[in-house]
C-alpha atoms as an extended CHARMM CRD file, in Angstrom:
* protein
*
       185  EXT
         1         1  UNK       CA             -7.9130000000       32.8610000000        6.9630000000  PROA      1               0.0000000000
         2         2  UNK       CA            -11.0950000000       32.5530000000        4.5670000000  PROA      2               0.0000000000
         3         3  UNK       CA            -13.9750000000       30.3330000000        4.9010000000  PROA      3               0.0000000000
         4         4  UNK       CA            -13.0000000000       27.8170000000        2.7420000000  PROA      4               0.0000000000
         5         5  UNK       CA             -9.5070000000       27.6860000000        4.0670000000  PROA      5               0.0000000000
         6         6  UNK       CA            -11.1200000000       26.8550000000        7.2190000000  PROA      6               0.0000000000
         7         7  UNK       CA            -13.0780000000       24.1960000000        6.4160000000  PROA      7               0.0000000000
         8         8  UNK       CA            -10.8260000000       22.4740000000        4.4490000000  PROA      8               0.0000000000
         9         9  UNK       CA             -8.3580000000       22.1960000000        7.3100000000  PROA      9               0.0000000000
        10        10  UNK       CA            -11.5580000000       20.8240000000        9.0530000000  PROA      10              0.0000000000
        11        11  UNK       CA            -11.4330000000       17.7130000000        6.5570000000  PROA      11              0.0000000000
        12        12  UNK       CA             -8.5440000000       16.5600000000        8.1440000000  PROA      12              0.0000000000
        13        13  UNK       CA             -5.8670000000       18.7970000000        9.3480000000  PROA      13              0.0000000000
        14        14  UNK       CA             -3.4700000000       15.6650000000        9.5180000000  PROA      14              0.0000000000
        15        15  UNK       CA             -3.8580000000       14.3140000000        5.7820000000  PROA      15              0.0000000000
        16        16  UNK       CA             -0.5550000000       13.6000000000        5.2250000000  PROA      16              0.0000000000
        17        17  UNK       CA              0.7960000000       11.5860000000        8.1150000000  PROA      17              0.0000000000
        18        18  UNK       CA              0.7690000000       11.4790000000       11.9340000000  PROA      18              0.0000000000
        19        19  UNK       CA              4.1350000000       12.7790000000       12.8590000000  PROA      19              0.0000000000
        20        20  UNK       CA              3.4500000000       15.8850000000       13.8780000000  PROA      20              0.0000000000
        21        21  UNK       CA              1.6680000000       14.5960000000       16.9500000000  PROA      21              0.0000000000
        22        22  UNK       CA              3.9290000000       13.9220000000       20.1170000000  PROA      22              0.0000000000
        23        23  UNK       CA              4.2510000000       10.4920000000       21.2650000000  PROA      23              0.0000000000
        24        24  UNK       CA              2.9000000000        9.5120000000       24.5670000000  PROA      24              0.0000000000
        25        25  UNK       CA              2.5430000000        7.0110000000       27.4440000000  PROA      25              0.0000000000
        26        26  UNK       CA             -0.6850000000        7.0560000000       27.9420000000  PROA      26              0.0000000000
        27        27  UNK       CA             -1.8810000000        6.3050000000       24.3410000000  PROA      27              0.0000000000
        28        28  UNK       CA             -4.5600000000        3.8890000000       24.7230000000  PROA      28              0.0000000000
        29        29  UNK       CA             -4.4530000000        4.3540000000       20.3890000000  PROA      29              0.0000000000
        30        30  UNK       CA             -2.1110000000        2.1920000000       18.6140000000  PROA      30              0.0000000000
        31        31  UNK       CA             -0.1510000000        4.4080000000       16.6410000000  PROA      31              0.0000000000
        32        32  UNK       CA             -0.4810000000        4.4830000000       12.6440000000  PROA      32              0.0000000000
        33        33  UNK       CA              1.9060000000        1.9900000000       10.8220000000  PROA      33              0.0000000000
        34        34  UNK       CA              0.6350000000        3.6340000000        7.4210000000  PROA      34              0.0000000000
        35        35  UNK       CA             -0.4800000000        7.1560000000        5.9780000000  PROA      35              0.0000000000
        36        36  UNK       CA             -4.0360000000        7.7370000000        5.4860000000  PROA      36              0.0000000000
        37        37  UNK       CA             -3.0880000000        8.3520000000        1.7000000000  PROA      37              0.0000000000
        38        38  UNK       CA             -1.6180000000        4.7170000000        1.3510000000  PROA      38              0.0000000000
        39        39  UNK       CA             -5.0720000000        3.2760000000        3.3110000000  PROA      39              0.0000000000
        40        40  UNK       CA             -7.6060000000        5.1420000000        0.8030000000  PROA      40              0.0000000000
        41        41  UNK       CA             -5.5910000000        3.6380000000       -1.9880000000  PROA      41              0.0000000000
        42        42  UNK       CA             -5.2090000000        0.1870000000       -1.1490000000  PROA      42              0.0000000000
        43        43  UNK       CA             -7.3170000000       -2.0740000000        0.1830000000  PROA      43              0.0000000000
        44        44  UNK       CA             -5.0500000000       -4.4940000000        0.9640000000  PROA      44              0.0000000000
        45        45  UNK       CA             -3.8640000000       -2.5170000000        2.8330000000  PROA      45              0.0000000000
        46        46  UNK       CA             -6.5360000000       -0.7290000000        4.9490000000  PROA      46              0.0000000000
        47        47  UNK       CA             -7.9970000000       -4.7850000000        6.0750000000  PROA      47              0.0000000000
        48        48  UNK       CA             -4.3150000000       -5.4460000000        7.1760000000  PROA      48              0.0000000000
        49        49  UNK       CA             -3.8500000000       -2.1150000000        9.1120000000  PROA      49              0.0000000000
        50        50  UNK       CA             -7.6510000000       -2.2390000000       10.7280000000  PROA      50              0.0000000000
        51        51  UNK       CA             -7.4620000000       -5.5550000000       11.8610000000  PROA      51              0.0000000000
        52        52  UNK       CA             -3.9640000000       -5.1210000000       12.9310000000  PROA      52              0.0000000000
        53        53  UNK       CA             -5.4010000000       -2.1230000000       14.9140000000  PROA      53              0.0000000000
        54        54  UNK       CA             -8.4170000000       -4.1460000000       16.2630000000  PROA      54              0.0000000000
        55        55  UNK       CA             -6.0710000000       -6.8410000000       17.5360000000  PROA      55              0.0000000000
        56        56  UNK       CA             -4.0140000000       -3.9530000000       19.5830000000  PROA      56              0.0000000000
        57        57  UNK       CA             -7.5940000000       -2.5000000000       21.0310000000  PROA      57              0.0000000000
        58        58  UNK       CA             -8.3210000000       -6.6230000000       21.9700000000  PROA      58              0.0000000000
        59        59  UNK       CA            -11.5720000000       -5.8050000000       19.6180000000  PROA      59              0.0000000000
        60        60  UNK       CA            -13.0530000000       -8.1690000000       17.2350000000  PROA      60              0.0000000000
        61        61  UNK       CA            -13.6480000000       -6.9260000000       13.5460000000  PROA      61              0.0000000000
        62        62  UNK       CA            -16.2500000000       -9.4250000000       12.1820000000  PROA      62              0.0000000000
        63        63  UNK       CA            -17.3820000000       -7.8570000000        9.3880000000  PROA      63              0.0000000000
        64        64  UNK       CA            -21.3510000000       -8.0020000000        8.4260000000  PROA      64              0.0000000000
        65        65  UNK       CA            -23.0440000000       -9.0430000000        5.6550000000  PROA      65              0.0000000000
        66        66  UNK       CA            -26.0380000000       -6.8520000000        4.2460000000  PROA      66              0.0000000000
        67        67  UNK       CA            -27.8070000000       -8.4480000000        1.4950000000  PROA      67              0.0000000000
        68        68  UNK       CA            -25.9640000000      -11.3980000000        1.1690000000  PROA      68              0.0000000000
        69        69  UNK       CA            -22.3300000000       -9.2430000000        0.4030000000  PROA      69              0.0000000000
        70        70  UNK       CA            -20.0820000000       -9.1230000000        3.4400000000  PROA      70              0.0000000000
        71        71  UNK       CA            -20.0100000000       -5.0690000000        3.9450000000  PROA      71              0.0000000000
        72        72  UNK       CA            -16.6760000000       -3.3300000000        2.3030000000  PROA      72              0.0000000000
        73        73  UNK       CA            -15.4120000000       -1.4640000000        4.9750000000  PROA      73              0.0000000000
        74        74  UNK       CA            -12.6940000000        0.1670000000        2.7760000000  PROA      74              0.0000000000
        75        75  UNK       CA            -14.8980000000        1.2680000000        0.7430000000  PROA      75              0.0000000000
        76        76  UNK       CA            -17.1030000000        2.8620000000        3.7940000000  PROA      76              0.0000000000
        77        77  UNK       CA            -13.8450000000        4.4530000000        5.2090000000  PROA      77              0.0000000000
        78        78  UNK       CA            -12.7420000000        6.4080000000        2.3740000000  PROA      78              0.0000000000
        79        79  UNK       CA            -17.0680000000        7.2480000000        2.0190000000  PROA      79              0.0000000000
        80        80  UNK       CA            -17.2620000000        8.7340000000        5.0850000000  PROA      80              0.0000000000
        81        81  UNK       CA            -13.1500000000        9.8490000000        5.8090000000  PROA      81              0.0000000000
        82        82  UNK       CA            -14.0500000000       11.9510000000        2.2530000000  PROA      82              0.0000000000
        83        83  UNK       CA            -16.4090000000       14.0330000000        3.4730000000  PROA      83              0.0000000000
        84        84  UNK       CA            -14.3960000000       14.7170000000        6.9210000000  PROA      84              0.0000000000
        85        85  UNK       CA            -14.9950000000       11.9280000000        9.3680000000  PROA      85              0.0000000000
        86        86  UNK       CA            -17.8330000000       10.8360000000       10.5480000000  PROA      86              0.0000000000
        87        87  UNK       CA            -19.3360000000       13.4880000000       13.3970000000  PROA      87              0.0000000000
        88        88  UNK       CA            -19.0500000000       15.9150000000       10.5420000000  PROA      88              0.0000000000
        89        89  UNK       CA            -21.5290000000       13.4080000000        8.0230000000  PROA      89              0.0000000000
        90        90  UNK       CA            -24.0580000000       13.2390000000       10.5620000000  PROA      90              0.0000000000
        91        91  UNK       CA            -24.3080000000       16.8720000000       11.2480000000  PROA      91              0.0000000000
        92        92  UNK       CA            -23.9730000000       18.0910000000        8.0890000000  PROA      92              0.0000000000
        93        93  UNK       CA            -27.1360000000       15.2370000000        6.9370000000  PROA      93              0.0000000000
        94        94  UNK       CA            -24.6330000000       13.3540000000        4.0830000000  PROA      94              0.0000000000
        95        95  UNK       CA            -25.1650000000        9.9230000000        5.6880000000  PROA      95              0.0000000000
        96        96  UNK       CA            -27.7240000000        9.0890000000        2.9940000000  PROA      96              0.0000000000
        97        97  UNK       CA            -24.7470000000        9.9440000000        0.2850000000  PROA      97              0.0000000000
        98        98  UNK       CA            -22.6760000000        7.3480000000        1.5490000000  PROA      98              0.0000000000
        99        99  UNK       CA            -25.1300000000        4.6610000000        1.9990000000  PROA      99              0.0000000000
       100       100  UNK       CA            -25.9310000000        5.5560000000       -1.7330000000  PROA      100             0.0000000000
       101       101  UNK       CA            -22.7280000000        4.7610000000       -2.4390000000  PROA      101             0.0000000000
       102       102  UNK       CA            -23.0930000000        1.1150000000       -1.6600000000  PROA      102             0.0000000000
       103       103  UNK       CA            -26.1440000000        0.7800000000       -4.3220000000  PROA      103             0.0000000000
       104       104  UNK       CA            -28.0600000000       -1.0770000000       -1.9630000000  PROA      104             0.0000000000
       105       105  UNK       CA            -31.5320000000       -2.6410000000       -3.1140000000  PROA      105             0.0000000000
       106       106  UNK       CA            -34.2970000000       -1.4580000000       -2.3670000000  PROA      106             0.0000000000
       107       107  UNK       CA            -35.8080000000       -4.6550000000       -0.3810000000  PROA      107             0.0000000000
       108       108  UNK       CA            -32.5290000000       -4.0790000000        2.4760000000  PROA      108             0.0000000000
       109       109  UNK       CA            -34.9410000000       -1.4350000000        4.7350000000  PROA      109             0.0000000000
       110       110  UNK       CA            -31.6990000000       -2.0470000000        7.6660000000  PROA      110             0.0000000000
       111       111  UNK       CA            -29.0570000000       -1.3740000000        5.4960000000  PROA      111             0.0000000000
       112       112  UNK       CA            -28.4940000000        2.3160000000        6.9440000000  PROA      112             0.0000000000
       113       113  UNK       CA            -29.0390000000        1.5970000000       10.5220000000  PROA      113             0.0000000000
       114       114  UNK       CA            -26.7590000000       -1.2860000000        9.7090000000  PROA      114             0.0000000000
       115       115  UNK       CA            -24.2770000000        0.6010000000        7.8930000000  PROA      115             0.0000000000
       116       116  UNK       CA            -24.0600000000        3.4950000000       10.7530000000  PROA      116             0.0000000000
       117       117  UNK       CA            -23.4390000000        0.8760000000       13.2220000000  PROA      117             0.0000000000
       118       118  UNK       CA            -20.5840000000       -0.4790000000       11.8430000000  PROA      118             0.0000000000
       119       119  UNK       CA            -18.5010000000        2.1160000000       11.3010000000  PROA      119             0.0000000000
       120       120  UNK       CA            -19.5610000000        3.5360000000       14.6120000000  PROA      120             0.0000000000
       121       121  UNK       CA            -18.2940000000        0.0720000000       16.2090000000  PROA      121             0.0000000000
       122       122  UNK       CA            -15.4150000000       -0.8770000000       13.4300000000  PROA      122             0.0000000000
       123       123  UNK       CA            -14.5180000000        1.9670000000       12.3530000000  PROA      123             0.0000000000
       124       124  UNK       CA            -14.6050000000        5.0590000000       14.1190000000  PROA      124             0.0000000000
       125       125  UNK       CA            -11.3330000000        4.1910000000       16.3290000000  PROA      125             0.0000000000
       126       126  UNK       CA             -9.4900000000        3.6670000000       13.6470000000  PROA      126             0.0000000000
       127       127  UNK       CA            -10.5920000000        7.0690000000       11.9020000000  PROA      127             0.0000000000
       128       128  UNK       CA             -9.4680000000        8.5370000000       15.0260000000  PROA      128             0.0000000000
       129       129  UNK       CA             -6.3190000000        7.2920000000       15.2490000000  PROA      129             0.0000000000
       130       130  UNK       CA             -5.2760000000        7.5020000000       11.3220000000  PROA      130             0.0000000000
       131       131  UNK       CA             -6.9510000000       10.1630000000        9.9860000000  PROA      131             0.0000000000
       132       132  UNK       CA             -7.5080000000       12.6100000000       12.4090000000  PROA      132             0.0000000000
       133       133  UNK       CA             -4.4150000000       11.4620000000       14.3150000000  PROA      133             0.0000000000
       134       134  UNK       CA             -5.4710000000       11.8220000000       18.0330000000  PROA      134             0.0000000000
       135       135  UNK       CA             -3.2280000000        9.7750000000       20.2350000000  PROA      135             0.0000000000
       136       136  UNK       CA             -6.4500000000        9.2050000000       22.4780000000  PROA      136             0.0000000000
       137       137  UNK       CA            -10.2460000000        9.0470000000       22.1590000000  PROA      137             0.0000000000
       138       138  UNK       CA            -12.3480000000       11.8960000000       22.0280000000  PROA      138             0.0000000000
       139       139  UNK       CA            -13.5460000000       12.4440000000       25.4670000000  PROA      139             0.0000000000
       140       140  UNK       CA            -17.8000000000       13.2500000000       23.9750000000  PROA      140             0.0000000000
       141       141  UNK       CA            -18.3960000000       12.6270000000       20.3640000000  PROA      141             0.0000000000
       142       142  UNK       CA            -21.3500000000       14.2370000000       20.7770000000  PROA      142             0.0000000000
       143       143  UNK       CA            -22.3540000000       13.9140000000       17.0480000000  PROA      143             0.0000000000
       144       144  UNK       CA            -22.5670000000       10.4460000000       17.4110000000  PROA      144             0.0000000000
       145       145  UNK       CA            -25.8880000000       10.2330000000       18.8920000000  PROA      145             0.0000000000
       146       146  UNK       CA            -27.6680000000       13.4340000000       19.3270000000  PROA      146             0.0000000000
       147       147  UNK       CA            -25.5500000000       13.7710000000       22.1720000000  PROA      147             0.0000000000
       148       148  UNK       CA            -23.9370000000       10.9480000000       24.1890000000  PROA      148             0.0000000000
       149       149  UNK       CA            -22.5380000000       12.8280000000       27.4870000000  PROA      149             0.0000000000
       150       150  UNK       CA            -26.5840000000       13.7240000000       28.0700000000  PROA      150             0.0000000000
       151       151  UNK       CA            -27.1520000000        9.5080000000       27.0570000000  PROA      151             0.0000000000
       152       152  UNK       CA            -25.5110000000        8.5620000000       30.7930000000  PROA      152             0.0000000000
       153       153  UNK       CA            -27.6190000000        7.3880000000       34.0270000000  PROA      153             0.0000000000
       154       154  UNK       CA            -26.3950000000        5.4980000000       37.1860000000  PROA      154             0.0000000000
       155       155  UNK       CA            -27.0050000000        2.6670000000       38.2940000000  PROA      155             0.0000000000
       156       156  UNK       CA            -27.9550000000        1.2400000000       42.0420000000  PROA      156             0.0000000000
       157       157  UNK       CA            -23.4290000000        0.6790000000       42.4300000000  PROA      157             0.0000000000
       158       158  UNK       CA            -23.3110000000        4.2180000000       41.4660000000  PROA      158             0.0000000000
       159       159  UNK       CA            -21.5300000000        3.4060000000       37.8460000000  PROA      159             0.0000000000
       160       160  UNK       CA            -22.3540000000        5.0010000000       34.5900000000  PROA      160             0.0000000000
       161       161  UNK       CA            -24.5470000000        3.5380000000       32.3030000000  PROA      161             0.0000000000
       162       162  UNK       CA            -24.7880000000        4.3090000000       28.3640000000  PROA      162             0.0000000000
       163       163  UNK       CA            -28.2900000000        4.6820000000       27.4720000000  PROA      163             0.0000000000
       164       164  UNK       CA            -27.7430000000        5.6000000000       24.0950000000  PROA      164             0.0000000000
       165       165  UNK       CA            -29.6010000000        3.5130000000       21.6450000000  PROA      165             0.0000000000
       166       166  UNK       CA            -26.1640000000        3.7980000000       19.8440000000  PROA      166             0.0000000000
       167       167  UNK       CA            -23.2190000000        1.9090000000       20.1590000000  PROA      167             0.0000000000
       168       168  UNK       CA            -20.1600000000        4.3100000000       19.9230000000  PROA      168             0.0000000000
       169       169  UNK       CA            -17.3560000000        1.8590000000       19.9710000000  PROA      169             0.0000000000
       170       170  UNK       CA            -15.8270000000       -1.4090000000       20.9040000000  PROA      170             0.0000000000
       171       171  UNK       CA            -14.0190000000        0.6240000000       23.5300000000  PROA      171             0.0000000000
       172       172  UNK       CA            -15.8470000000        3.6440000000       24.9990000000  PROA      172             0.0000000000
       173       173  UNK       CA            -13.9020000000        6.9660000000       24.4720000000  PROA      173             0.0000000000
       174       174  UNK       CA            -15.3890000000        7.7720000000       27.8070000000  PROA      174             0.0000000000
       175       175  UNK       CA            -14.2370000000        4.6740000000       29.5010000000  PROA      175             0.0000000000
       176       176  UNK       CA            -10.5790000000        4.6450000000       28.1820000000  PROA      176             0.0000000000
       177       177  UNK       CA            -10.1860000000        8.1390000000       29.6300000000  PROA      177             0.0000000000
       178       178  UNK       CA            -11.4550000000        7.6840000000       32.5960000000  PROA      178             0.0000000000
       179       179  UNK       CA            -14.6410000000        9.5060000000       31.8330000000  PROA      179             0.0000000000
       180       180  UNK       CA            -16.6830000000        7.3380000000       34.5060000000  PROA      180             0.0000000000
       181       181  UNK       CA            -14.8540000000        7.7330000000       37.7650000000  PROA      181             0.0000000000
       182       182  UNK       CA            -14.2120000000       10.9510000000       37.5110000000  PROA      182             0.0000000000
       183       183  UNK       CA            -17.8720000000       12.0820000000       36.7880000000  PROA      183             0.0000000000
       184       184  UNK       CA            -19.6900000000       10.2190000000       39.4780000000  PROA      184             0.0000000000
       185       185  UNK       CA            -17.1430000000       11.4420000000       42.2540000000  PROA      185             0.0000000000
């Protein structure tokens, strides 16, 4: 197989739907009700499916306003889901080609930080689940945050803490799978 063959099954090995994965009991992901195709292409679409997907996780998806415009997430999605997810933006350095994207004045110093932290807490589930397809969270996304399995300490009870100055998710890949218990036994 040749380079570029390679890395564009990288960009998403799944594009066209989620069949192919097998169904199981202990998906804590709801499974995708749409094709990732369908989702880039309407909007409509994508706020119906993520907050339909956010209800299922018992999340919240408030949706923030930078610079007095409430933040399109569709637009952020298809951003970041275009140049292969977001673990492969941040280590490849093309985060500052999708906040460009947005056009953002100059006066809105946040707006990255901002920006990063939403789809890191709105959106990065739901990339998991409909365009990479994975049935459960990763168990490190080490891209995330330097490196978020080094980001742990323990507390005086003897549970994990996250001491990453990032917020991966609404729902900690790490916690769903157990990640916790089984590291401080």
């Amino acid at each position: 197989m040749s380079i570029n063959q390679n890395q564009n099954q990288n960009q998403n090995p799944n594009q066209n739907q989620c069949e192919s994965e097998s169904k199981s009991n202990t998906n804590p992901y709801p499974p995708p009700t749409a094709p990732y195709s369908d989702l880039v292409r309407d909007s409509n679409l994508f706020q119906q499916k993520l907050q339909s997907f956010h209800d299922s996780l018992g999340t919240k998806l408030k949706i923030p306003t930078i610079g007095g415009k409430s933040l399109d997430l569709h637009h952020l999605f298809v951003e970041v889901t275009s140049r292969g997810g977001i673990e492969k933006v941040i280590v490849d350095r093309k985060w500052k080609e999708v906040i460009m994207s947005f056009n953002f004045r100059d006066t809105i110093t946040s707006g990255s930080f901002m920006v990063r932290k939403t789809y890191l807490s709105l959106l990065y589930h739901f990339e998991q689940a409909y365009y990479f397809c994975k049935q459960v969270p990763p168990s490190t996304p080490d891209a995330l945050s330097g490196n978020v399995a080094n980001s742990f300490t323990t507390n005086t009870d003897g549970a994990a803490i996250n001491d990453s100055p990032v917020q991966v998710s609404p729902i900690s890949p790490a916690q769903t799978l157990g990640f916790f218990s089984a590291w401080n036994n």
